[in-house]
C-alpha positions as CSV (number, residue, x, y, z in Angstrom):
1,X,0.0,0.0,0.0
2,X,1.3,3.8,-1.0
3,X,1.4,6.5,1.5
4,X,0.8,9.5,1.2
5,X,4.3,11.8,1.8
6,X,5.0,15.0,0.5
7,X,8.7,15.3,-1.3
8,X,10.9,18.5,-1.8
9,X,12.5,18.2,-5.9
10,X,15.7,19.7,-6.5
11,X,13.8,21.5,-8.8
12,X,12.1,23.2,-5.7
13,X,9.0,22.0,-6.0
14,X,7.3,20.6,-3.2
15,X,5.0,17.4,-4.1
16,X,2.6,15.6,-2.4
17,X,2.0,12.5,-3.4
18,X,1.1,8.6,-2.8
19,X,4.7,7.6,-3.2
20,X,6.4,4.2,-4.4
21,X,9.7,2.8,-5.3
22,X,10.3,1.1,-9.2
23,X,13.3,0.3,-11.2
24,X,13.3,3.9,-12.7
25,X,13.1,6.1,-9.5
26,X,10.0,7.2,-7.2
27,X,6.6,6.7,-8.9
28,X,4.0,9.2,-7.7
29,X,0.5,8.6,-7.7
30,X,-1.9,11.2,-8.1
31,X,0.8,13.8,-7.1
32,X,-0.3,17.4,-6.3
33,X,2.7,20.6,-6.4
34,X,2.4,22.6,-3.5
35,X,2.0,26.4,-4.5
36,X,2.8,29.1,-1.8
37,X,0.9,32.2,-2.2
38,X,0.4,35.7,-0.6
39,X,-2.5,37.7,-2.0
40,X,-0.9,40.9,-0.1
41,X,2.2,42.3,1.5
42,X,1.5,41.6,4.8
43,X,-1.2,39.0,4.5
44,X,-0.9,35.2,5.3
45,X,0.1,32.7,3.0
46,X,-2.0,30.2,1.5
47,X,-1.2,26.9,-0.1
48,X,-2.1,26.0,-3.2
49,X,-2.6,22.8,-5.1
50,X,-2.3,22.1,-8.8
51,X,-1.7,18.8,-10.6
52,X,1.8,18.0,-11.1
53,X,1.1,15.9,-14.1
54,X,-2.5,18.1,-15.6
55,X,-1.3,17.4,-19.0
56,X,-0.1,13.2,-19.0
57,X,-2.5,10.3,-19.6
58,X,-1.4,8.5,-16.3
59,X,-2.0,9.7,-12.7
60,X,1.4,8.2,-12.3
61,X,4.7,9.8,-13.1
62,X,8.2,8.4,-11.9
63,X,10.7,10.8,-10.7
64,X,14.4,10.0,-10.6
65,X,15.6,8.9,-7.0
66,X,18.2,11.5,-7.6
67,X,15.9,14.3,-8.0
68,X,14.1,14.0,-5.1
69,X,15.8,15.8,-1.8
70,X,13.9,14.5,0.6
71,X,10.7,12.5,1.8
72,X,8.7,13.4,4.6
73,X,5.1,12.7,6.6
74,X,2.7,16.1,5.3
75,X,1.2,17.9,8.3
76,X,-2.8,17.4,8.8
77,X,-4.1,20.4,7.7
78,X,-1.8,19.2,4.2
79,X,-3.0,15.6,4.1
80,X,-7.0,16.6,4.6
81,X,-6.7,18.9,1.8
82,X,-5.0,16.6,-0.4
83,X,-7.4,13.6,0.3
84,X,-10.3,16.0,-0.8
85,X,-8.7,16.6,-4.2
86,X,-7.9,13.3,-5.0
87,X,-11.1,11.3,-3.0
88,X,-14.2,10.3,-5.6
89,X,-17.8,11.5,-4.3
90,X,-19.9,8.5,-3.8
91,X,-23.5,9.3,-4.2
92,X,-26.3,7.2,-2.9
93,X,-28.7,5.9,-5.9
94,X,-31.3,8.2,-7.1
95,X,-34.5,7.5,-6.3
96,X,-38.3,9.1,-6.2
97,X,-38.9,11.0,-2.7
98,X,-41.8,10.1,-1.7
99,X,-44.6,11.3,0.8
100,X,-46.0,7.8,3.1
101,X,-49.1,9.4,5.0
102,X,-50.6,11.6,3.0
103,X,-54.1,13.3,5.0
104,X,-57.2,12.6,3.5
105,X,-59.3,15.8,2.3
């Protein structure tokens, strides 16, 4: 089973990720780029999320084990967020609403 870790590139991108190990490197699985952003001088920063991979078939890619600087556990507040983007909504199965005691006029 993957977990999910986040990983600093030497590129400088921070990626989170469900992370592996192949015979080509580190294969990410539905990997996410972490995006700092400050909408003002002064104001906080916010954290961004964007597909690493938006334009490949796969929601795979393998990055070279040299390429990757480290590996590490994402804080909560990281890993919630991350579980929402990549979690599939499960509806129930439509059906007709309908009303069981209905008064007689």
């Amino acid at each position: 089973m993957q977990e999910v870790k986040l990983l600093r590139l030497a590129t400088g991108e921070d990626v989170i990720a469900k992370v592996g190990e192949n015979d080509q490197g580190v294969s990410l699985h539905k990997p996410f780029v972490i995006i700092p952003q400050q909408s003002a001088p002064g104001q906080p920063i916010q954290l961004m999320m964007s597909l690493y991979n938006a334009f490949g078939k796969s929601d795979t890619v393998t990055v070279s084990k040299d390429k990757v600087v480290f590996i590490t556990d994402p804080k909560d507040e990281i890993l919630k967020s991350y579980e929402q983007n990549t979690s599939r909504i499960i509806s129930a199965k439509p059906g007709l609403i309908t009303e069981n005691s209905i008064p007689k006029l």
